[in-house]
C-alpha positions in Angstrom: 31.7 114.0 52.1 32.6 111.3 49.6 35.3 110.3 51.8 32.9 108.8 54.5 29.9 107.9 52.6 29.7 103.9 52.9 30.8 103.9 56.2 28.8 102.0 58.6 29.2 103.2 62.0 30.1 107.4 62.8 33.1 105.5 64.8 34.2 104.6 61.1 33.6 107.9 59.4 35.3 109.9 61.7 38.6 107.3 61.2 38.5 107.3 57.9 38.5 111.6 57.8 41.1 111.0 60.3 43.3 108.8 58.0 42.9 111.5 55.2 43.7 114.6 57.7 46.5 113.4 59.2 48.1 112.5 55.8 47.2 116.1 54.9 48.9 117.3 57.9 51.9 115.2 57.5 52.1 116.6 53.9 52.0 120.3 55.3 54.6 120.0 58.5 57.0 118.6 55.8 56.4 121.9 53.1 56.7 124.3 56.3 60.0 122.8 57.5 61.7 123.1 53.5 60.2 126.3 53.2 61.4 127.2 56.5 65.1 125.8 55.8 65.1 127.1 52.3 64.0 130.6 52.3 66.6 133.2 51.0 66.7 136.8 51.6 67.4 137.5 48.0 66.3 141.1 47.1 63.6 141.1 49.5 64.0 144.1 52.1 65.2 142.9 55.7 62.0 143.5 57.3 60.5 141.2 54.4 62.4 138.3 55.1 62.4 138.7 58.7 58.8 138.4 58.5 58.3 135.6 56.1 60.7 133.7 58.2 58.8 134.4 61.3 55.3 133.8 59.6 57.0 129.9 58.7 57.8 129.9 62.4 54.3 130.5 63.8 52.9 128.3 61.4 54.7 125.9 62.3 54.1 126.4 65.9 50.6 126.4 65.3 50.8 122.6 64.0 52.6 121.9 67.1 56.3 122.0 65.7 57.3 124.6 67.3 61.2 126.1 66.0 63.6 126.2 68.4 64.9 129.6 68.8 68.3 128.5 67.8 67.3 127.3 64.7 65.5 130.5 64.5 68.4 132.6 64.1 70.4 130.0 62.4 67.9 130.1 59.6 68.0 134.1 59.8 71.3 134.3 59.3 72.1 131.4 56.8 69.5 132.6 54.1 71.4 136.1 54.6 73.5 136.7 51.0 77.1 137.3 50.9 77.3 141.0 51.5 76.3 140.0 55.2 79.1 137.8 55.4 81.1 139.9 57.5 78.0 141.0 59.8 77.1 137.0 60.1 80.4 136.2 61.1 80.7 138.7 63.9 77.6 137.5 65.2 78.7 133.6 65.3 82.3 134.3 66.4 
């Protein structure tokens, strides 16, 4: 509430929670996309990182940035480790 207290008109308010929200939102498209193009299997089980992949994706659908399927996979498959090497490589050839 502190952010709109002084504000003259509801007009105002509501642009000034505006301003702050879409900074916020801004802020959180931009972690979701490094997370998204970061995230490495490591020693997670498949299923794991399958699923924390996807759970990026949707969120980042749901903030209407939506990840091209292609990207999808290419993330899949880059953040696989070296012992899929061979697997990833049959599957790009």
């Amino acid at each position: 509430m502190s952010q709109i207290v002084g504000h003259q008109t509801s007009h105002d308010a509501w642009m000034a929670l505006q301003r702050i929200f879409s900074i916020l939102s801004k802020a959180r498209i931009m972690q979701l996309h490094l997370e998204f193009q970061t995230t490495k299997k490591g020693v997670d089980f498949m299923l794991e990182y399958i699923l924390r992949i996807k759970t990026i994706s949707n969120n980042l659908a749901a903030i209407g940035e939506p990840v091209k399927d292609r990207d999808h996979i290419l993330q899949l498959l880059g953040g696989l480790g070296p012992e899929y090497n061979s697997i990833v490589a049959s599957l790009t050839a």
